[in-house]
C-alpha positions as CSV (number, residue, x, y, z in Angstrom):
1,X,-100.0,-26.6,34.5
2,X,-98.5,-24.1,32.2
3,X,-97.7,-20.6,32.3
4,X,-98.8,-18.0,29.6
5,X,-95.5,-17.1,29.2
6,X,-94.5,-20.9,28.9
7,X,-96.6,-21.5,25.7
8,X,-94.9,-22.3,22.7
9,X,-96.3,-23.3,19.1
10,X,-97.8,-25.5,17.9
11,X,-98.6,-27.3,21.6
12,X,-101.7,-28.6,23.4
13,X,-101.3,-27.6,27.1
14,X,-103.7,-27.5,30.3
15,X,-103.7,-24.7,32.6
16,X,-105.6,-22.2,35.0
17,X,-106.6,-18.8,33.6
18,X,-108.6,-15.4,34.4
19,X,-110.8,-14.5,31.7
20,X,-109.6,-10.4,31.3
21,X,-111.5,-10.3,28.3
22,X,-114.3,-11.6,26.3
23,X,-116.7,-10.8,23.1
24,X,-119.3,-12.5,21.7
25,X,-118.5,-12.4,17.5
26,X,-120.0,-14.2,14.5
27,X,-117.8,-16.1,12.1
28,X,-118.3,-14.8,8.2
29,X,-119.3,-18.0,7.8
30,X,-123.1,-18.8,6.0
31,X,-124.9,-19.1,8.2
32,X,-123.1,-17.0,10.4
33,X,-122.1,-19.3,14.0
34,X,-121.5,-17.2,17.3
35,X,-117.7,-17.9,18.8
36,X,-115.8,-16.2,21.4
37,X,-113.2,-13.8,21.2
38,X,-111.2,-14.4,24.4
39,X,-107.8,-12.9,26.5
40,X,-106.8,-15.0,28.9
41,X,-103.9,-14.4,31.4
42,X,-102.4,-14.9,34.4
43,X,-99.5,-13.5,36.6
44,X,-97.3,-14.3,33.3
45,X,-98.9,-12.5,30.5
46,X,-101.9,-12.6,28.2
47,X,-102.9,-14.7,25.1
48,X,-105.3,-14.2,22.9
49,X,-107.9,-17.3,22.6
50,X,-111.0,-18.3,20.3
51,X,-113.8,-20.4,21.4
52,X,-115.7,-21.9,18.6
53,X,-118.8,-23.7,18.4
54,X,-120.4,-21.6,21.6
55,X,-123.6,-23.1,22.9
56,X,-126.5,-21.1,24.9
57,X,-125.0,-21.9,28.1
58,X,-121.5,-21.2,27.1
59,X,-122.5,-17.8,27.1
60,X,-124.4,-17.7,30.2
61,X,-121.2,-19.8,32.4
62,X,-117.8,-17.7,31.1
63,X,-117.4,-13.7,31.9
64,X,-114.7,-11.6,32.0
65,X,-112.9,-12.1,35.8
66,X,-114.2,-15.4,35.4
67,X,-111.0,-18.2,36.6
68,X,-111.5,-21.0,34.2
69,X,-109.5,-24.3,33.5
70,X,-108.5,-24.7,30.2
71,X,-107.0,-27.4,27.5
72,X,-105.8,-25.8,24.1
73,X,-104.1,-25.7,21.6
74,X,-101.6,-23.1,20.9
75,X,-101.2,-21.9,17.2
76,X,-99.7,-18.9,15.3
77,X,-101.6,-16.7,13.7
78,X,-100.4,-13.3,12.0
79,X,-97.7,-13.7,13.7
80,X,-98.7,-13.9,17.2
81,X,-99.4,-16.9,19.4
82,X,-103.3,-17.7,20.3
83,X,-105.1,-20.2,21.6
84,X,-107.7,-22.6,20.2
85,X,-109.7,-24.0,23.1
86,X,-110.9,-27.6,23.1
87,X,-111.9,-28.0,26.5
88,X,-113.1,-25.2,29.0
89,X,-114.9,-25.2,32.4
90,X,-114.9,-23.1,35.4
91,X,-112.7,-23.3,38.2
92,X,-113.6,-25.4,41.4
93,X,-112.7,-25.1,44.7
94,X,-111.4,-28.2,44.8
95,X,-108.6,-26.7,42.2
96,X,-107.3,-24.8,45.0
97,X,-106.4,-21.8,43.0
98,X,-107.7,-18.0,43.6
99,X,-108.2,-14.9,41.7
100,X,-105.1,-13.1,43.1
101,X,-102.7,-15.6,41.9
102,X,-103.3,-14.4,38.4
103,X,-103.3,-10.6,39.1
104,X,-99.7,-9.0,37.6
105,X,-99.0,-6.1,40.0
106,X,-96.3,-3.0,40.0
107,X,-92.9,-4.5,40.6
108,X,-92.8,-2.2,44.0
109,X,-95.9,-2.5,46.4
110,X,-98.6,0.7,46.4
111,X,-97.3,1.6,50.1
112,X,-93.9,2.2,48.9
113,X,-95.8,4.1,45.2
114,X,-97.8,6.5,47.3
115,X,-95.5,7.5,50.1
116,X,-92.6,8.3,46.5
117,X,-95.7,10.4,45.4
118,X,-97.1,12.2,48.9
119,X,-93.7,12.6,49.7
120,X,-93.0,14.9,46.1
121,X,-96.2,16.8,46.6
122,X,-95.3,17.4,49.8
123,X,-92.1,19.1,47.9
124,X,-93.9,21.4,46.0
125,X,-93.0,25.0,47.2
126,X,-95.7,26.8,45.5
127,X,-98.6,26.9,47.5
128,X,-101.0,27.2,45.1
129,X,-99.7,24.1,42.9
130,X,-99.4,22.4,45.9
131,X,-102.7,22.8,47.1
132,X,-104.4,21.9,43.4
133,X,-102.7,18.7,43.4
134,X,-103.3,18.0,46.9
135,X,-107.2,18.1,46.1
136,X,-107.1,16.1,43.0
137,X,-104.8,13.3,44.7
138,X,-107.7,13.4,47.8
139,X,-110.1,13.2,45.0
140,X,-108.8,10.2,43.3
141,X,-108.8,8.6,46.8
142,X,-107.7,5.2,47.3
143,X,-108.1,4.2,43.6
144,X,-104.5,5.2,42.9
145,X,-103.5,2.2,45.0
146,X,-104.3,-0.1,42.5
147,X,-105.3,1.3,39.5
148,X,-104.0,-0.2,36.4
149,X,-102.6,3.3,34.2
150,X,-104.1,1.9,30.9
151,X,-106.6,-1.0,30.0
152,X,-103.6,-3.1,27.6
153,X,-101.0,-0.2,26.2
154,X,-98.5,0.0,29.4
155,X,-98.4,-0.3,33.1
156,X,-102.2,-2.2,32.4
157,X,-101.8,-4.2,35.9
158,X,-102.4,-4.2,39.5
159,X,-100.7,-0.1,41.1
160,X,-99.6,0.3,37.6
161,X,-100.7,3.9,37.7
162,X,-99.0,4.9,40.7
163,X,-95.9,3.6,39.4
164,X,-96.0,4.7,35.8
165,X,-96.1,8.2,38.0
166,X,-93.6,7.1,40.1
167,X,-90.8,6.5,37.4
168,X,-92.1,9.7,35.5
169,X,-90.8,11.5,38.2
170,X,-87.7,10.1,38.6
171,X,-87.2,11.0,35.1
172,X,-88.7,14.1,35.9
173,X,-86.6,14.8,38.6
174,X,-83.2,14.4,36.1
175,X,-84.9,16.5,33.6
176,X,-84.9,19.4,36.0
177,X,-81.8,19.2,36.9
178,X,-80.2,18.9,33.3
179,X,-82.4,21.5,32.4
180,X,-82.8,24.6,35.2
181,X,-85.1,26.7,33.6
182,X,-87.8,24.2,33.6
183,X,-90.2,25.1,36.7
184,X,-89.6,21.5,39.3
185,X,-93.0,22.5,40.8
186,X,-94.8,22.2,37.4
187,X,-93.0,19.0,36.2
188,X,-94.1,17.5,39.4
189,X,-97.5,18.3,39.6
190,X,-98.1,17.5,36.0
191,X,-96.5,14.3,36.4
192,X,-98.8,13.4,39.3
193,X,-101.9,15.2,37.8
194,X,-102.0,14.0,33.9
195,X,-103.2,10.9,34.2
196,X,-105.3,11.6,37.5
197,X,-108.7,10.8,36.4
198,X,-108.0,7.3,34.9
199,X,-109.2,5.8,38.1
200,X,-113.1,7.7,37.1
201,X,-112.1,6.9,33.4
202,X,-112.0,3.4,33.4
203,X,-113.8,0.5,35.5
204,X,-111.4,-1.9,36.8
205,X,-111.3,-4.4,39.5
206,X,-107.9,-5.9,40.7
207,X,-105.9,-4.3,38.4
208,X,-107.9,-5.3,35.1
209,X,-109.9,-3.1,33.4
210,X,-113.6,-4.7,32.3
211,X,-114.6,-1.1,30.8
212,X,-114.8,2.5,30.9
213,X,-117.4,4.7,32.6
214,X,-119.7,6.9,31.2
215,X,-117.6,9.4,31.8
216,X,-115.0,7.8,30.4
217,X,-116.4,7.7,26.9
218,X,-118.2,10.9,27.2
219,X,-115.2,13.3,28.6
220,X,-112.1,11.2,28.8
221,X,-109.7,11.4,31.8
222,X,-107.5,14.1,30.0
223,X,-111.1,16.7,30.2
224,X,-111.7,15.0,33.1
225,X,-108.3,16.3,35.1
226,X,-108.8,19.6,33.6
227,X,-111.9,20.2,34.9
228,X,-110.4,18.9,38.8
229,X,-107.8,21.7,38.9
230,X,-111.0,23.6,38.0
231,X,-112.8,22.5,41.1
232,X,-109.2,22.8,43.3
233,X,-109.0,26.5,42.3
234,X,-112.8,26.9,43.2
235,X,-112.5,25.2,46.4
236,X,-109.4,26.8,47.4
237,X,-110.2,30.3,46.2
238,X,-107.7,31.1,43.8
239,X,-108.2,32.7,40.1
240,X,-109.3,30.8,37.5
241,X,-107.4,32.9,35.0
242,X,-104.3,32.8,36.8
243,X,-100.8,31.4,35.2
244,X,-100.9,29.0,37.8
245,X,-104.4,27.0,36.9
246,X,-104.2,27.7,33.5
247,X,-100.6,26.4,33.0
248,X,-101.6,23.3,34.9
249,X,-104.4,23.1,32.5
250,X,-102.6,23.4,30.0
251,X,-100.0,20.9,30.8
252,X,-102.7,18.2,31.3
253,X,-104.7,19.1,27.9
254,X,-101.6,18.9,25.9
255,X,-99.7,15.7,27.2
256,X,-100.6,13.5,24.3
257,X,-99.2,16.0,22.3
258,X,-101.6,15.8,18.8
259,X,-105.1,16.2,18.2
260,X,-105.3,12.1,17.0
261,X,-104.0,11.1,19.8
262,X,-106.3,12.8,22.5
263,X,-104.9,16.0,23.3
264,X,-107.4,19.5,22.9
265,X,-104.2,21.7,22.6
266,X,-100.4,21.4,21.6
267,X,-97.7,22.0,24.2
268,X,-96.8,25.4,24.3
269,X,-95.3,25.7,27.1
270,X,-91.9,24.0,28.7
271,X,-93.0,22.7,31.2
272,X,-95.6,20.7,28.9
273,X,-93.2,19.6,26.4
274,X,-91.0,18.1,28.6
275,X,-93.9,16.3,30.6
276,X,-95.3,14.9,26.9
277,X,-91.9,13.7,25.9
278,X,-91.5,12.4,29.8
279,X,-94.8,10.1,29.8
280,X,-93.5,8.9,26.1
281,X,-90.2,8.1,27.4
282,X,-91.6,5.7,30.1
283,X,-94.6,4.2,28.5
284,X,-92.7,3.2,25.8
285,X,-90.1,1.7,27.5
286,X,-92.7,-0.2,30.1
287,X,-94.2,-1.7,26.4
288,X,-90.6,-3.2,25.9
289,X,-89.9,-3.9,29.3
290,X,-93.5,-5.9,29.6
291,X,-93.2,-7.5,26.2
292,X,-89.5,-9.2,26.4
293,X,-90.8,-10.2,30.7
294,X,-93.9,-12.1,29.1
295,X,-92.1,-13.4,25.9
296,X,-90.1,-16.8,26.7
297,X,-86.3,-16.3,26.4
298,X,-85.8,-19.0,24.1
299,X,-87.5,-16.4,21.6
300,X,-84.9,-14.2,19.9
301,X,-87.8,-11.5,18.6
302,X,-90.9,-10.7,21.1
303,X,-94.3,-10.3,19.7
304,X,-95.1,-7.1,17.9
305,X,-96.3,-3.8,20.5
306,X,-99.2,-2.4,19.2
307,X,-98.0,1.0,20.9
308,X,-94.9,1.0,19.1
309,X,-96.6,0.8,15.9
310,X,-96.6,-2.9,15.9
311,X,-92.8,-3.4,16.1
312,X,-91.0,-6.3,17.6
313,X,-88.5,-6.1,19.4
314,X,-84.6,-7.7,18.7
315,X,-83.2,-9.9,21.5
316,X,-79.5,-9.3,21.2
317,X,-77.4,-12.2,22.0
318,X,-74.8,-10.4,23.9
């Protein structure tokens, strides 16, 4: 059976796969024929697959989180690999295989993620910051065990948002120390708090997001982590028009830096500039990192990263 990150083109290959994703689309065809639009993956990497010629009970037998058994062929097409699929059925349990052998997870386990996290909030000296983020991690609740941080951009697997917050504050943690006048309390809890409310965001089961909540495409989890520290102060008494709730506000509204890209507010304060250019820095670098894991070595140039403006990246021969 091969691996995702085994496929090569052009080859025909069998292998065991979780559906992550799948659409229903028309061809521009006359008349129009229904086909599917597909992501497979597995502990590897994804691909992404068409299914042509779908039948009534095609769509009524494959689902996203479905495992399936597939024969393809794999083919280049803008550039990237995908898959045409010949042959598809569900998996058996006769095939001996189960759903968390195709689940990619955080290189360090959740256990190690959240004690790195409880143990910096445990660090912060201001009570007041300490007892906003407190609340909002209790809030979150389990969910930041295994939350992916994204649905495909970066960290988009199993505890993936605990340890995109993990290596921010390492980086964090440097920053601070290079630069003094930047306040450690506030680059800590708006590490920890930015990204917060993906978990309510986004729908995800396993590490793979199947689609975002209501809330989610009503508010968005950058609103959504605002309004929290709102509820912390409330619950804990303090004043809502205190630097203290407002800069953490602030800090969460402004991370994505630019109106296009999400963010209410620009950073205007240190503290939030450095936390913008700090979540850049690592989900960048977790694109690259992810793309040249997934891409076979025998491949000097990666597939292009839609997050890095659809770039590939160079394989130096070194």
């Amino acid at each position: 059976m091969t691996l995702i990150k085994q496929l090569q083109a052009p080859e025909e290959f069998v292998g065991f796969y979780l559906i992550k994703e799948l659409e229903i689309k028309q061809t521009n065809t006359t008349p129009a024929k229904d086909f599917m639009d597909i992501v497979l993956c597995d502990a590897s990497g994804q691909i992404s697959a068409k299914m042509w010629d779908v039948s009534a009970t095609d769509k009524e037998t494959f689902f996203p989180m479905t495992l399936v058994k597939v024969q393809g062929l794999v083919q280049t097409y803008r550039d990237r690999l995908q898959v045409k699929i010949g042959r598809i059925r569900k998996v058996l349990p006769e095939d001996g295989v189960q759903m968390t052998d195709f689940i990619r997870s955080a290189p360090i386990g959740p256990v190690d993620l959240l004690h790195t996290i409880n143990a910096v909030l445990e660090s912060i000296t201001n009570p007041s910051i300490k007892a906003i983020v407190s609340f909002c991690v209790t809030k979150v609740g389990d969910k930041l065990n295994h939350y992916p941080a994204a649905k495909t951009h970066h960290h988009a697997y199993f505890a993936g948002l605990a340890y995109h917050i993990v290596r921010m504050l390492e980086i964090g943690e440097f920053i601070c120390k290079q630069r003094p006048f930047l306040n450690p309390d506030l680059i800590k809890a708006g590490i920890i708090l930015h990204d917060i409310a993906k978990p309510e965001e986004m729908i995800a089961q396993l590490g793979i997001v199947t689609e975002y909540s209501v809330q989610g495409k009503l508010l968005g989890h950058i609103s959504m982590a605002s309004n929290w520290i709102t509820e912390a102060a409330l619950h804990h008494g303090l004043d809502l028009q205190s630097d203290v709730v407002i800069g953490l506000q602030h800090i969460v509204l402004s991370h994505h830096n630019l109106p296009e890209w999400g963010s209410p507010v620009l950073p205007q304060i240190p503290e939030a500039v450095a936390l913008h250019y700090i979540d850049s820095m690592d989900a960048k670098l977790q694109m690259v990192e992810d793309t040249l894991q997934v891409t076979p070595e025998t491949d000097a140039w990666t597939p292009m990263i839609r997050g890095l403006e659809n770039k590939a990246m160079y394989r130096l021969n070194l």
